[in-house]
C-alpha positions as CSV (number, residue, x, y, z in Angstrom):
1,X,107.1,153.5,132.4
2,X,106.6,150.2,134.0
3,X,108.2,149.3,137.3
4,X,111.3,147.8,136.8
5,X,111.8,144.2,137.3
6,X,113.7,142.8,140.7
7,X,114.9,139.6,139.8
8,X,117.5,141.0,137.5
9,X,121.9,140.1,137.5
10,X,124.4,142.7,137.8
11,X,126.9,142.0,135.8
12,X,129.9,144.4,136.2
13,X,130.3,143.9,140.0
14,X,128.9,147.4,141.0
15,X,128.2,146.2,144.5
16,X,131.7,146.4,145.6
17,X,130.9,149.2,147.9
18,X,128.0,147.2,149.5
19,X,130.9,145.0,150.3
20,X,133.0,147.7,152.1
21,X,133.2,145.0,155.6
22,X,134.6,142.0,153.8
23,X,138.2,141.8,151.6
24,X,138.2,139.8,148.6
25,X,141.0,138.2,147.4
26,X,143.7,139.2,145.4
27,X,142.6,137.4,142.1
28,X,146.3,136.4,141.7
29,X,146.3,135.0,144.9
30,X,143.5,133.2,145.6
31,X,142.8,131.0,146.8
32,X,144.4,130.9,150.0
33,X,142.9,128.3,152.0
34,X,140.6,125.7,151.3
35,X,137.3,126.3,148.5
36,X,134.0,125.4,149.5
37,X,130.9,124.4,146.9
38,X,127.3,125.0,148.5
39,X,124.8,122.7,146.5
40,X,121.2,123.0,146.7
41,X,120.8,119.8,145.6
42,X,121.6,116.5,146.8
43,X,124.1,113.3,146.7
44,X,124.0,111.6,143.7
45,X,122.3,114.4,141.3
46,X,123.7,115.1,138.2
47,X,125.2,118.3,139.8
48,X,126.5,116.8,142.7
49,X,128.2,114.3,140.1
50,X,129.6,117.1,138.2
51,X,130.3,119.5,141.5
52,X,132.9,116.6,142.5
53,X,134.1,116.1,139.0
54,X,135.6,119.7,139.0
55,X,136.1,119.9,142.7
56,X,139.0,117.2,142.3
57,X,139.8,118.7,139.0
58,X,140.2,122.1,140.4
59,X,141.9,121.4,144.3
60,X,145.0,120.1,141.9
61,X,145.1,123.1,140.1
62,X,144.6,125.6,143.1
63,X,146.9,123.5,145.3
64,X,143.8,123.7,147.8
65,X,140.8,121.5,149.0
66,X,137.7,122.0,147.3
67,X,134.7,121.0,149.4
68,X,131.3,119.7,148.1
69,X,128.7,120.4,150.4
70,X,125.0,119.5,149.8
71,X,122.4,121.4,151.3
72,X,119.1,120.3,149.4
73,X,115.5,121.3,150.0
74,X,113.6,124.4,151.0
75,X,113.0,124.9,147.1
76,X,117.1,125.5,147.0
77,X,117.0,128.7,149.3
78,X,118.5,126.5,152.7
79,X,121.3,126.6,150.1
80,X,121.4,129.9,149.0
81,X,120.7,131.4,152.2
82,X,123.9,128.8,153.5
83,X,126.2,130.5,150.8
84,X,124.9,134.5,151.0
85,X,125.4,133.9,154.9
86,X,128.9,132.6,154.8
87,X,130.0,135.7,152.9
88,X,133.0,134.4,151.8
89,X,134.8,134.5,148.8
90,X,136.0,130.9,149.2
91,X,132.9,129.9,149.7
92,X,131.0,129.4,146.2
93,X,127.6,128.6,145.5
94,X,126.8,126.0,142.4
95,X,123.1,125.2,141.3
96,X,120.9,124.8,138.2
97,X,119.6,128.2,137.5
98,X,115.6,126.7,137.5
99,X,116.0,126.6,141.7
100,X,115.7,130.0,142.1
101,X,114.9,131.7,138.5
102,X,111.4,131.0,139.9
103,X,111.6,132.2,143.3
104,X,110.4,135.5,143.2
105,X,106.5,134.4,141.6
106,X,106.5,131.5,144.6
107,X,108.1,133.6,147.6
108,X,107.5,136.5,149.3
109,X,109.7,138.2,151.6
110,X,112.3,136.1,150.0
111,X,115.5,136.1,152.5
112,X,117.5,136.9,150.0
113,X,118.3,139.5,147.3
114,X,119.1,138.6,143.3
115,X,122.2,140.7,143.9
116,X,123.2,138.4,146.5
117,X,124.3,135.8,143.4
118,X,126.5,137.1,141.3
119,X,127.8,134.9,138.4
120,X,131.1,133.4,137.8
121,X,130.7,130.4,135.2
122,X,128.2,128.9,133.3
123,X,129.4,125.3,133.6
124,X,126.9,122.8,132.2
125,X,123.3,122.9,130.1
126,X,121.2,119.6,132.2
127,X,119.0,117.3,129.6
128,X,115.0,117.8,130.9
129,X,113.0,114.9,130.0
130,X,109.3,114.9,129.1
131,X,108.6,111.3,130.7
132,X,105.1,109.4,131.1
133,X,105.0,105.7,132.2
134,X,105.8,103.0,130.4
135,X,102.1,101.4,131.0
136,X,100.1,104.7,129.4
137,X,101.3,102.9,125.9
138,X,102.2,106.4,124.9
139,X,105.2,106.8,122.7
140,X,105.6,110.4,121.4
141,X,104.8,113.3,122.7
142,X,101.9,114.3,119.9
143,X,100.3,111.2,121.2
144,X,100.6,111.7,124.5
145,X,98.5,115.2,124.3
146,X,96.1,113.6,122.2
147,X,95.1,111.3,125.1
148,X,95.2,114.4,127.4
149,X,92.8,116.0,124.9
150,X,90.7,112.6,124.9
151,X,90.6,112.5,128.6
152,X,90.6,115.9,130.1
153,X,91.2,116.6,133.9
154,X,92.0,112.4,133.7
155,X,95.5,112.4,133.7
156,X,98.4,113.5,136.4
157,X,101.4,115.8,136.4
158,X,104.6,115.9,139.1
159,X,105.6,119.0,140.5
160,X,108.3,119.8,142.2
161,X,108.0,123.3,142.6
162,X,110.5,126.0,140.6
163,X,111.1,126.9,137.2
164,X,110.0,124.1,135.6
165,X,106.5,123.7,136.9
166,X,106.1,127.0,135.8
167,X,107.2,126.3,132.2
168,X,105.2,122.7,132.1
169,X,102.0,124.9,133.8
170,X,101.9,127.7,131.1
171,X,102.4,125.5,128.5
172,X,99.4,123.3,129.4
173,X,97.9,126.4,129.9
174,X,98.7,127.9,126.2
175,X,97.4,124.4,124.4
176,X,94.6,124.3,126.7
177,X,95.4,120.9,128.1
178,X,93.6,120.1,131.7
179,X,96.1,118.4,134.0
180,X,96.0,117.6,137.6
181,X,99.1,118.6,139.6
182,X,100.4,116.6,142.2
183,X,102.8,118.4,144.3
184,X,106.1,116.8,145.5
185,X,109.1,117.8,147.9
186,X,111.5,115.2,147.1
187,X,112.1,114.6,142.8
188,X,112.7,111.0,143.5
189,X,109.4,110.3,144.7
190,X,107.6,112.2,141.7
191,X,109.9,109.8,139.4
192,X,109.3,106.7,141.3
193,X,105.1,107.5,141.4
194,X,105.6,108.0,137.7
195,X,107.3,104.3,137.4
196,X,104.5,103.1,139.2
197,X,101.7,105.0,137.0
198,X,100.7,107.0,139.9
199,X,101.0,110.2,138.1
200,X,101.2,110.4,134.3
201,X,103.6,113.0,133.2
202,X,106.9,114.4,134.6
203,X,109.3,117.4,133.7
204,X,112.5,116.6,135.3
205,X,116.5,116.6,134.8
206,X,117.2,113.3,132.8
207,X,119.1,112.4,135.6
208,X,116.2,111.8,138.1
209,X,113.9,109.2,135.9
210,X,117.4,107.4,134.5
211,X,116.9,104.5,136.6
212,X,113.1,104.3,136.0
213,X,114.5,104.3,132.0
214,X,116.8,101.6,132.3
215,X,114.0,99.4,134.0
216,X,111.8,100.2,131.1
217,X,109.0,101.5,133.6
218,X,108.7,105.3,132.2
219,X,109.4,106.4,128.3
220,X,111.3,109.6,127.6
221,X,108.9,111.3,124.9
222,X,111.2,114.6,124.3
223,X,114.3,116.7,125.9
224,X,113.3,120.4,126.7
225,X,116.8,121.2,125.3
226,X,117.5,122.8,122.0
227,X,119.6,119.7,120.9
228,X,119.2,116.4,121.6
229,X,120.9,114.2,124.6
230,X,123.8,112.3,123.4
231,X,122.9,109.1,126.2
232,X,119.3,108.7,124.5
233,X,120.1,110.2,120.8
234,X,116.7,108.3,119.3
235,X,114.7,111.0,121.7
236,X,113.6,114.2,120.2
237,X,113.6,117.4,121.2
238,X,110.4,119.1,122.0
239,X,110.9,121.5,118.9
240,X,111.0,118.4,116.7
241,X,108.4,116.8,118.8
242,X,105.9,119.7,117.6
243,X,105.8,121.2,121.2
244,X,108.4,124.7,120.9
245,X,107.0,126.0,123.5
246,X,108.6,123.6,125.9
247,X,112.0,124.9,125.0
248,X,114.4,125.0,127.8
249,X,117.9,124.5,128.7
250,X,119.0,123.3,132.3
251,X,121.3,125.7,133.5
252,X,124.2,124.8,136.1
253,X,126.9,127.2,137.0
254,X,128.7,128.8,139.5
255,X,127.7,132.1,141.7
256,X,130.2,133.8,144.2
257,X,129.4,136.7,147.0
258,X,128.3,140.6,146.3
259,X,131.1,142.2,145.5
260,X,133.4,139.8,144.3
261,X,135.6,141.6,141.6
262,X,135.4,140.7,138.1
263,X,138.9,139.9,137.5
264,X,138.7,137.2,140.4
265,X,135.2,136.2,138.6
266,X,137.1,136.0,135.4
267,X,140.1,134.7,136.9
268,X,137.9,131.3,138.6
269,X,136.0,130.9,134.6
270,X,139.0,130.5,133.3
271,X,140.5,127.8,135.5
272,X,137.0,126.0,135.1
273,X,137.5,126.0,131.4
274,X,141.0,124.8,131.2
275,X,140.0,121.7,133.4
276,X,137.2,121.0,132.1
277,X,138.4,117.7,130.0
278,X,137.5,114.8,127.9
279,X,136.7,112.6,130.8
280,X,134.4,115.4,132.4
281,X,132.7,116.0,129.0
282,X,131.6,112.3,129.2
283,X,131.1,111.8,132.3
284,X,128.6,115.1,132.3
285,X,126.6,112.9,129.5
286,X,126.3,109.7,130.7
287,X,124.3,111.7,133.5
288,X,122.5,114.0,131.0
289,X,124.4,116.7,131.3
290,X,126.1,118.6,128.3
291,X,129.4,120.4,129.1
292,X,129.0,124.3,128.4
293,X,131.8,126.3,130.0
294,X,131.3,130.2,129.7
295,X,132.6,133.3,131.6
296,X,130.9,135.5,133.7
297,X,128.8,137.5,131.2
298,X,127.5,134.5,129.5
299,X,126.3,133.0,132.2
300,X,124.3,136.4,133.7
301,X,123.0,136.4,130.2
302,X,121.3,133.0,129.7
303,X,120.6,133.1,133.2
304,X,118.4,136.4,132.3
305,X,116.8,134.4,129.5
306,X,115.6,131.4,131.9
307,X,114.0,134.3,134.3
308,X,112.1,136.0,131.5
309,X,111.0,132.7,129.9
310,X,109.7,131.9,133.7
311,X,108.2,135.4,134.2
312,X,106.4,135.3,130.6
313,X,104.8,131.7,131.4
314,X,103.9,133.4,134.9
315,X,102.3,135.9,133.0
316,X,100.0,133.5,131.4
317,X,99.0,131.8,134.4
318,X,97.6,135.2,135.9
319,X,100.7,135.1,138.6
320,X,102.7,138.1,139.7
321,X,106.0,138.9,141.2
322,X,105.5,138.8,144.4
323,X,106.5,141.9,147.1
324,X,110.4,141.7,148.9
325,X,111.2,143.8,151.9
């Protein structure tokens, strides 16, 4: 038998006994003071927007402050390592899945264990857009990889390191399509070098290239997502684009602290779901994001998904997991 795989979720809480030096919570009483939300991403993203959507949704109904608190960069682990340091069952940690599902094929000695996550609510699927600029004169995606295939090794993609550029990477890879990538830190940069025709092609939340959009400098070919985006409904999805191997749903939810029990975990779901509105539901999609509360279980599950999609597109791109203390 193979060696079995380290990125994986524990779902039923086991590690309570690895938790033996901190007291959770009563889940009928929390919480007791005020909630804090670790971000690894920054103002103004789409789950910033919808962090502080349910943060003043949620300190109304817990009668306590709930405290957005961005920590971008670092490929999302100045974040996580923020929220497993803290230790606190106030303190929560809420990110798209896609900045860590990746971490263990880009990191060694990661700071970090998977356990160290455990997951409370799936909260929202984020719209990935398949954008080129405006000026290519490209409009669909079949076209677009016909001019790839026309001019091989030509054309640039944006990276931005994570889940993503693994998926965009293997699928090149699979319809033997020669890109060049050109690496970036910040995703604002790749989407403003894609504006400006600097770069050619760029996987990214919807939320990042909007702008770009609206000043008609890039063109949305296809969503990643398995339905289409209801704030740009004339733009396929990648399956109906002929490209099903780009499949993917943005994850966002939220993660709480080894042993946190399951009834608080279930408990916190719950009050996500009941305030989780009309008003929310559109706000999420005029920022491309679709509203998609689920429980504990649900979320660990696609969560699982997302890492074996990464790991199998890993595969193909002759990369391993990498060694952990």
């Amino acid at each position: 038998m193979g060696r079995k795989p380290r990125w994986f979720f524990v779902v039923a809480g086991i590690a309570a006994a690895l938790a033996a030096t901190f007291r959770f919570a009563a889940a009928a009483d929390w919480p007791t003071r005020p909630v804090k939300f670790i971000l690894t991403l920054g103002p103004g993203s789409g789950a910033d927007i919808e962090a502080r959507l349910f943060a003043d949704r949620l300190s109304r109904r817990w009668g306590q402050p709930v405290v957005v608190e961005n920590r971008p960069g670092g490929d999302g682990i100045i974040a996580i390592n923020a929220f497993v340091a803290a230790h606190d069952d106030h303190v929560l940690l809420l990110t798209p899945t896609s900045s860590f599902t990746a971490h263990p094929f880009l990191h060694d000695h990661l700071p970090y264990k998977p356990t160290d996550l455990v997951p409370i609510a799936r909260m929202s699927n984020t719209f990935v857009a398949v954008s080129v600029p405006t000026s290519l004169g490209v409009s669909s995606l079949d076209k677009f990889v016909a001019l790839i295939r026309a001019e091989p090794g030509k054309l640039n993609w944006a990276g931005v390191t994570g889940a993503l550029d693994f998926l965009l990477a293997g699928w090149l890879q699979q319809e033997n399509l020669s890109m060049t990538k050109v690496a970036y830190k910040n995703p604002v940069d790749a989407a403003n070098d894609l504006a400006e025709g600097r770069v050619q092609l760029y996987e990214s939340a919807f939320a990042i290239v909007r702008p770009q959009l609206e000043s008609g400098k890039i063109t949305v070919l296809a969503v990643t997502n398995t339905v289409r985006a209801p704030s740009i409904p004339n733009v396929p999805t990648v399956a109906e684009a002929g490209q099903p191997a780009l499949t993917v749903d943005g994850l966002v939810g939220l993660f709480g602290p080894t042993g946190m029990p399951a009834e608080l975990r279930q408990r916190i779901a719950g009050d996500i779901k009941a305030v989780a509105d009309d008003t929310i539901r559109d706000r999420l999609a005029a920022t491309g994001q679709l509203l998609n509360v689920g429980g504990p279980d649900e979320f660990a599950k696609s969560t699982e998904q997302q890492r074996n999609q990464v790991a199998q597109f890993a595969k193909k791109l002759g990369i391993v997991e990498l060694p952990q203390d």
